[in-house]
C-alpha positions in Angstrom: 92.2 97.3 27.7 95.9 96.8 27.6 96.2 100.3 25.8 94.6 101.3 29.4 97.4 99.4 31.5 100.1 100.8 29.2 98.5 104.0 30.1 99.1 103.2 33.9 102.0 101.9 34.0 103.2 105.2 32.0 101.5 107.2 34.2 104.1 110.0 36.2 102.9 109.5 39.4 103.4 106.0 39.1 107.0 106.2 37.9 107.8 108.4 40.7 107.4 105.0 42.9 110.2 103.7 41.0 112.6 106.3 41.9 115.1 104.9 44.7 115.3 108.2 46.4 111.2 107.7 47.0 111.9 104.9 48.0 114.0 105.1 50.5 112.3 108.4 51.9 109.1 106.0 51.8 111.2 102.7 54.2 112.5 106.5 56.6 109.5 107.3 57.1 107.7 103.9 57.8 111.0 102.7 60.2 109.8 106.4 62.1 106.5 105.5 62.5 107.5 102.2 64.0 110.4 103.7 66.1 107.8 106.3 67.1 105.2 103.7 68.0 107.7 102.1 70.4 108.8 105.1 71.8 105.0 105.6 72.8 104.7 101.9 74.3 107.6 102.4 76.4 106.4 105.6 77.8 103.2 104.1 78.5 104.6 101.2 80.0 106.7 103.2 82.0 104.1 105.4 83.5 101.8 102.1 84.3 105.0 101.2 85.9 105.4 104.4 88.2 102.1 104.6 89.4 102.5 100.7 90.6 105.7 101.7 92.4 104.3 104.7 93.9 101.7 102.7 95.1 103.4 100.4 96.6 105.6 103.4 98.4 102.4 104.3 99.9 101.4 100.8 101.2 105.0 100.4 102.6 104.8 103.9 104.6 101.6 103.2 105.7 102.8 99.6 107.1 105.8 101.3 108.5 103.5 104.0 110.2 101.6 101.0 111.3 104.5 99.8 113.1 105.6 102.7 114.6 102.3 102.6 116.3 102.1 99.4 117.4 105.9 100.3 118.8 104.5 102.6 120.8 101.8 100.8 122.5 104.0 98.4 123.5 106.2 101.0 124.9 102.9 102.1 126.8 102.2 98.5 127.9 105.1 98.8 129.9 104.8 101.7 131.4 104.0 102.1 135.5 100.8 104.2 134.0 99.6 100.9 132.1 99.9 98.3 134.7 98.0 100.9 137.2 95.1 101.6 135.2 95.0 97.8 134.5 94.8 97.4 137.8 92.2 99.6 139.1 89.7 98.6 135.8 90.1 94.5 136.6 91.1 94.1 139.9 89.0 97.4 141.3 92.7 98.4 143.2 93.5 101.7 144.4 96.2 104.2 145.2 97.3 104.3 148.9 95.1 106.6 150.4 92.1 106.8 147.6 88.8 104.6 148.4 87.3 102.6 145.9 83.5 103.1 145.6 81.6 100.1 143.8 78.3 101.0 142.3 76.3 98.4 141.2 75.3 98.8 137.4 71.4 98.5 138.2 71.9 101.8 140.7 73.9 103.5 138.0 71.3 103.3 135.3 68.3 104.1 137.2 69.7 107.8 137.6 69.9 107.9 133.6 67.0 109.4 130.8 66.1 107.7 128.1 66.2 109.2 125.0 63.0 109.4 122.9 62.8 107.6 119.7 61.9 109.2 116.7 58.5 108.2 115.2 57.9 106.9 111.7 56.4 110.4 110.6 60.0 112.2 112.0 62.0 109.6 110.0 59.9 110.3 106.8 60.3 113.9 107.3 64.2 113.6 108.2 64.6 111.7 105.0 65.0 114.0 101.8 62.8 114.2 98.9 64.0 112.2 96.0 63.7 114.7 92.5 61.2 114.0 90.0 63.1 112.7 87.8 64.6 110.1 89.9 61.3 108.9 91.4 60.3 108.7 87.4 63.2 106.2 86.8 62.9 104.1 89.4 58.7 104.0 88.7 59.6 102.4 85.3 62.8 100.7 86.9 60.1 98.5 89.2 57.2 98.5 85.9 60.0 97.0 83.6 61.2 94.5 86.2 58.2 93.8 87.8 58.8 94.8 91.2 56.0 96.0 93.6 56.5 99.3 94.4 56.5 100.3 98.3 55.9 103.5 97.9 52.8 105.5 96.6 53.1 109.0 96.1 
């Protein structure tokens, strides 16, 4: 047995570890490895970091488009225009010279169509097939979960 660890400790490859210059290309490579590794955490850090301040550029244009619109309303709320259309929708006013014809909303609708509705058969045939192998999953979907299936095809 301690013919074998004599053997080891003998061994070439083994006393290469002991060579300084090994060594100290062994601690170079490991201090890479670690420099490298924090390299790559910084970039990823910093790329996590873009795509938040990007975002945020977008938010604040879209706020500033925001305003800009709302700028112009109030521009529009001022306008002659504004206060005259105002004016004829509440008050029922009028330019000099126009007349202002009331209608009464019952009068107004009885010279409208109504539209047909569509029938339960029109909505069923509207509505797409579902593949076969979706109608499958959601079969054993409702088995395994022990729902009642509304439909039976």
């Amino acid at each position: 047995m301690f013919q074998k660890i004599k053997n080891t400790i003998k061994d070439p490859r083994l006393q290469q570890l002991r060579d300084v210059r090994v060594l100290g290309l062994i601690v170079f490579g490991v201090i890479a490895l670690l420099v490298t590794w924090s390299g790559v955490n910084v970039i990823e850090q910093n790329y996590t970091l873009e795509r938040q301040v990007a975002k945020l550029v977008q938010e604040n244009d879209i706020k500033q488009l925001e305003n800009n619109n709302l700028n112009l309303k109030n521009q529009f709320y001022n306008t002659d225009e504004y206060l005259e259309l105002q004016a004829r929708r509440q008050f029922g006013k009028a330019a000099p010279g126009e007349k202002v014809v009331l209608i009464p909303k019952t009068v107004a609708l009885a010279y409208t169509i109504e539209l047909p509705k569509p029938s339960q058969e029109q909505i069923k045939k509207s509505t797409p097939s579902k593949p076969a192998y979706q109608k499958n999953l959601e079969s054993w979907t409702s088995f395994f979960l022990h729902r009642q299936s509304t439909t039976t095809e």
